[in-house]
C-alpha positions in Angstrom: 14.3 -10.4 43.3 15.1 -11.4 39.5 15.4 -7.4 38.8 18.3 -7.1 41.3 19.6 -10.7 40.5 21.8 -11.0 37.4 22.7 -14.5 35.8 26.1 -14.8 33.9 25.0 -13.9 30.2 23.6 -10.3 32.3 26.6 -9.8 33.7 29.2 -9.7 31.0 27.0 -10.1 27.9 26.2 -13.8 25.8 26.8 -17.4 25.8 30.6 -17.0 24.4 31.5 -14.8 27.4 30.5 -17.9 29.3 32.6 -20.5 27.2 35.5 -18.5 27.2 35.4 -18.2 31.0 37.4 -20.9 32.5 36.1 -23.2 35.3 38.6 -23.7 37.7 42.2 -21.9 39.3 44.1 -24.4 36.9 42.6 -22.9 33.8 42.8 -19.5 34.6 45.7 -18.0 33.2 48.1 -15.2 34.8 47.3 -13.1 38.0 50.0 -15.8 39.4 50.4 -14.0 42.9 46.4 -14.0 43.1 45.7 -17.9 42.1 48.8 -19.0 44.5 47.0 -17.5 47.5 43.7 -18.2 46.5 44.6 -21.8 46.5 45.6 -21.5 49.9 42.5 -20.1 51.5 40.5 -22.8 49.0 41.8 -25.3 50.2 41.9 -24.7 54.0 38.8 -23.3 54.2 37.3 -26.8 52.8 39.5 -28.4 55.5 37.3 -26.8 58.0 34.2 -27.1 56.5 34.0 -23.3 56.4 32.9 -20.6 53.9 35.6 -18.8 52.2 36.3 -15.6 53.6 34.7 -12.4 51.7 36.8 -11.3 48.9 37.8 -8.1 47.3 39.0 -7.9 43.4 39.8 -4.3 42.2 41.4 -3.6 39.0 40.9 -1.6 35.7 38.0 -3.6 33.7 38.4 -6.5 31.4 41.3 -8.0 34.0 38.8 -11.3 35.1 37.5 -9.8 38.4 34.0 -11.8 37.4 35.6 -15.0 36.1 37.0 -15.4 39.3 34.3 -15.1 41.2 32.8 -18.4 39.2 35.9 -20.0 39.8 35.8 -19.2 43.4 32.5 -20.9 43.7 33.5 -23.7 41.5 36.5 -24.8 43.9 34.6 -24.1 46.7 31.9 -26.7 45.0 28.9 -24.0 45.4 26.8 -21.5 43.3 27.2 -18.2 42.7 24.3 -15.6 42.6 25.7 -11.8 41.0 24.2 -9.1 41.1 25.8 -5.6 40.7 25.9 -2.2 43.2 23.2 0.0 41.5 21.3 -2.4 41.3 20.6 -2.6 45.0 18.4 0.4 45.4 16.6 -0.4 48.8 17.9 -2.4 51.8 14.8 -5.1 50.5 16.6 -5.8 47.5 19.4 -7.0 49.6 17.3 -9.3 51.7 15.8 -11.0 49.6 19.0 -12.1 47.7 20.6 -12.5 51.1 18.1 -14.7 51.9 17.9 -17.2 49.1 21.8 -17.8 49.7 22.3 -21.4 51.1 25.3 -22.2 53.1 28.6 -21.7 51.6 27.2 -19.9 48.6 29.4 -16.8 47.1 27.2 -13.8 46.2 29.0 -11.7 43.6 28.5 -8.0 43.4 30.2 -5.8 40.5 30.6 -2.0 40.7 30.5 -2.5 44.7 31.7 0.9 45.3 28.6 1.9 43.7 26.7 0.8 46.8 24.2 3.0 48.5 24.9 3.9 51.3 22.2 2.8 53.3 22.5 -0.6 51.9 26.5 -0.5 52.9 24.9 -0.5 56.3 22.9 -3.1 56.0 26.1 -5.4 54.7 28.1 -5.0 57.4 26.1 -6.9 59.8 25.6 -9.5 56.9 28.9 -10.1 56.0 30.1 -10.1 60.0 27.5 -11.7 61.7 25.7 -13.7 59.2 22.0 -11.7 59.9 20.1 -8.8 58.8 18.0 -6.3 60.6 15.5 -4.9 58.2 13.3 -1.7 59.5 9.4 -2.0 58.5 7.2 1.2 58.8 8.1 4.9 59.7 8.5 6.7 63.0 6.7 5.5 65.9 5.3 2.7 63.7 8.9 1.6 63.2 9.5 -2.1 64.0 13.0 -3.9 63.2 13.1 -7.5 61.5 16.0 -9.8 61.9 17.0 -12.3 59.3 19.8 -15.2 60.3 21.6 -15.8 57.3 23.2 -19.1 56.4 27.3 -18.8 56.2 28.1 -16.9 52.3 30.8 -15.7 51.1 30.8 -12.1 49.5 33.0 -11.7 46.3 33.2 -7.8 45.8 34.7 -6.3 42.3 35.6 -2.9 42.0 37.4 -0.8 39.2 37.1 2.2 41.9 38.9 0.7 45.4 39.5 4.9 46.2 35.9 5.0 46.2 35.4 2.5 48.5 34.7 3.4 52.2 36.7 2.3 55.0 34.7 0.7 57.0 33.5 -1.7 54.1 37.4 -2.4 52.9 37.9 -3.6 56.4 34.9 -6.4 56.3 37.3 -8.3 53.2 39.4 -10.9 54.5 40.8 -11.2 51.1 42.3 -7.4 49.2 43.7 -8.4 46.1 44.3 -6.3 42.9 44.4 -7.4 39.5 47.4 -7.1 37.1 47.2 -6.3 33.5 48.7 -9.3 31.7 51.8 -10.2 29.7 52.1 -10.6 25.8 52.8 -14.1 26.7 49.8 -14.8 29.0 47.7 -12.8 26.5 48.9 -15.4 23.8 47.9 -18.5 26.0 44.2 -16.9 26.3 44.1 -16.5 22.9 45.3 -19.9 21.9 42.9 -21.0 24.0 39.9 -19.1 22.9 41.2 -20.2 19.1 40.7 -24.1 20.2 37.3 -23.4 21.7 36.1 -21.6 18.5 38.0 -24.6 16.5 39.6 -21.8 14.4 42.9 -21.8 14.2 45.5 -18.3 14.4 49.3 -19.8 14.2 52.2 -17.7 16.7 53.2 -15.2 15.1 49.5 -13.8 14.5 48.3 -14.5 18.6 51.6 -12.5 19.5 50.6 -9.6 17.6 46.9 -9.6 19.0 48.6 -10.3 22.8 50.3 -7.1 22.0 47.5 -5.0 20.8 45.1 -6.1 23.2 46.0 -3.4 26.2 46.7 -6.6 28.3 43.0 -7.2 28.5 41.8 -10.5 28.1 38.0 -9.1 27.6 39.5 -7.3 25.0 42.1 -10.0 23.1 39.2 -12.3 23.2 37.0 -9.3 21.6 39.1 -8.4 19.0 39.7 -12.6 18.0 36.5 -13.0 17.1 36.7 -10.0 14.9 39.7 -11.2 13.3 38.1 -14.2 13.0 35.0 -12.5 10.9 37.8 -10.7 8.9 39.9 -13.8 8.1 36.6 -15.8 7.3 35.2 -13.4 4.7 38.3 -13.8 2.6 38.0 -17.9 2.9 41.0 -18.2 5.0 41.6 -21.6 6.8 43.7 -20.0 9.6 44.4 -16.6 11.2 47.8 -15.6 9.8 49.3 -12.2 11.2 48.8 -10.9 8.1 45.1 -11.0 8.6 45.6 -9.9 12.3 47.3 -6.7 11.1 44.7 -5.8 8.5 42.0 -6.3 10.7 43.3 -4.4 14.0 44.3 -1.8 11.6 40.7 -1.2 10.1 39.5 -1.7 13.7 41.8 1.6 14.4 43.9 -0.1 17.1 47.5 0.6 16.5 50.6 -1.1 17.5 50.8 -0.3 20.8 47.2 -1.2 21.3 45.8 2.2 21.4 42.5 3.0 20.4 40.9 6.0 19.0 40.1 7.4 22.4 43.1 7.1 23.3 44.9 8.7 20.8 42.3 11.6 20.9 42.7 12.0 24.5 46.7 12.1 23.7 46.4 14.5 21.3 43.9 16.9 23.4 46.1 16.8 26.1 49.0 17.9 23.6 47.8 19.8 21.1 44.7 21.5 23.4 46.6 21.9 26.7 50.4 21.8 25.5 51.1 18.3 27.1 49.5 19.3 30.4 49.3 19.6 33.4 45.8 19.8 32.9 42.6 18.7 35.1 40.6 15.2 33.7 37.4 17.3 33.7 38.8 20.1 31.3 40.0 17.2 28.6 36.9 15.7 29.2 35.4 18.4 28.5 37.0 18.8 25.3 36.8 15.5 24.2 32.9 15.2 25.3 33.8 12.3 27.2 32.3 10.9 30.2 35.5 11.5 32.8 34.3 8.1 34.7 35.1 6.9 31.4 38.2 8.2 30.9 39.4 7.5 34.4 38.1 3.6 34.4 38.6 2.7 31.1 41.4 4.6 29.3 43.6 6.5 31.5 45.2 3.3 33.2 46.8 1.8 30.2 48.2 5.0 29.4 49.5 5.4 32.8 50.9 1.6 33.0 52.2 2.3 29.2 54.5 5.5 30.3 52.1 7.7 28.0 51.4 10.2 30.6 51.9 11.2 34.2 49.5 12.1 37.2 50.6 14.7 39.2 48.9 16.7 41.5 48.4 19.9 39.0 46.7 17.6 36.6 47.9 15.3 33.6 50.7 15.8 31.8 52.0 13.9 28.9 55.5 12.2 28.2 57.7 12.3 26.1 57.0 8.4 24.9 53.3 10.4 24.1 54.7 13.3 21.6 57.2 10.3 19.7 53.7 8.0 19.3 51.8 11.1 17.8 55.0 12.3 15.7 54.7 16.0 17.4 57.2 18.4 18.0 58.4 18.4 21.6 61.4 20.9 22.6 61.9 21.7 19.0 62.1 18.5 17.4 59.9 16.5 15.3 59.7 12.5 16.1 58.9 10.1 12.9 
């Protein structure tokens, strides 16, 4: 059971993952719609002595679909056991996390739409009914095992919800999906994470990161602690945006927080395919990207940015895509 069962430093990565997560609905900045109705089902759910209804995040990665999950089970006063959906390769792997739960417990499971199917199955009954029927031998040998589970509550996160059957979308009381964040709420995490490091980085510098950050916290908190090494090596006593702008600019993140993927994929799509439509597998192609990759991890920014469109013939890009590259478009050429 410790292969399938992943503690918080597996999950995300190291210890200042886990300092920078905060503890409770108070701390946890933006996502405003999410924390207001959250509370609700907190608190009346403790009113009844009852275990919070299973819970669905979905969102591109970075957005705090994990964090939540730990503050979930903090204001429920609980523990949280994660694991993630490839991770459960038999319906044994299941039951034996299922059954270590103890009432009221949240069980956290990333990549959920990467659930076999067979162990999808096996949920259902878990997260409806609170037991388990696990099948021991083969054929006429066969013999079925039920296991009464205590009450739990099932925190599902997803970067896929498309990919996600129906049946198992139904079993979540709770649907929710998560926002990319403001420059402003951007700036708050990352005055924040500045105080826990005890390193300071004045406005005008955590504005500029909130900016460039793709309104990721997992990434502004990333790219701090770069900043951070940058401003240290040259003996400085606070981040300054000075600093902030030398560093994101060796770091290849521009000013609308763009990375080098992205800018490649921009200028395949442009230069390759002349600014679509095209099909994600033929740019991934081109690029020799993974096209999970590019889907999950790159291609929603650029959709929520206005840098291209996704029509049913493929990609194409905008306008707002040729004037960040500075190429011609109709005949003219943007600076």
């Amino acid at each position: 059971m410790e292969d399938q069962l992943m503690n918080q430093r597996a999950i995300e990565g190291d210890e200042v993952e886990l300092t920078l997560r905060p503890k409770s609905l108070n701390e946890y900045v933006g996502q405003e719609k999410l924390k207001e109705m959250l509370k609700v089902y907190i608190e009346t759910a403790k009113m009844r002595n009852e275990s919070l209804d299973h819970v669905l995040l979905y969102g591109p990665p970075g957005l705090g679909k994990t964090t939540l999950a730990y503050v979930i089970a903090n204001e429920m006063k609980t523990n949280v056991k994660v694991t993630t959906g490839p991770a459960l390769a038999r319906p044994g792997d299941l039951a034996a996390i299922l059954s270590s739960l103890n009432p009221g417990d949240v069980l956290f499971i990333d990549e959920i739409h990467r659930i076999p199917k067979v162990i999808e199955e096996v949920l259902y009954s878990a997260m409806e009914d609170y037991v388990i029927d696990i099948v021991l031998g083969k054929d006429t040998q066969a013999s079925t095992i039920r296991i009464d589970l205590p009450p739990f509550t099932l925190v599902g996160a997803t970067t896929r919800f498309g990919d996600l059957s129906s049946p198992m979308r139904d079993r979540f009381g709770i649907v929710h999906q998560l926002e990319y964040y403001s420059d402003k709420e951007l700036q708050s995490i990352i005055n924040r994470t500045s105080k826990i490091f005890n390193f300071p980085i004045d406005d005008e510098a955590s504005l500029s990161l909130a900016k460039r950050s793709r309104g990721t916290p997992r990434i502004a908190n990333r790219l701090f602690r770069r900043i951070r090494d940058f401003a240290q090596y040259d003996h400085l006593p606070i981040i300054d945006k000075k600093i902030t702008d030398y560093a994101l600019n060796r770091l290849n993140i521009d000013l609308e927080g763009l990375d080098v993927t992205d800018r490649k994929y921009l200028e395949c799509l442009i230069v390759r395919f002349g600014g679509g439509p095209v099909g994600l597998e033929a740019i991934s192609a081109t690029m020799s990207e993974e096209t999970v990759t590019l889907e999950d991890v790159n291609e929603p920014y650029l959709l929520q940015k206005g840098f291209i469109l996704r029509t049913p013939r493929g990609r194409v890009a905008t306008e707002k895509a040729y004037q960040h590259l500075g190429i011609k478009m109709g005949g003219m050429l943007w600076n």
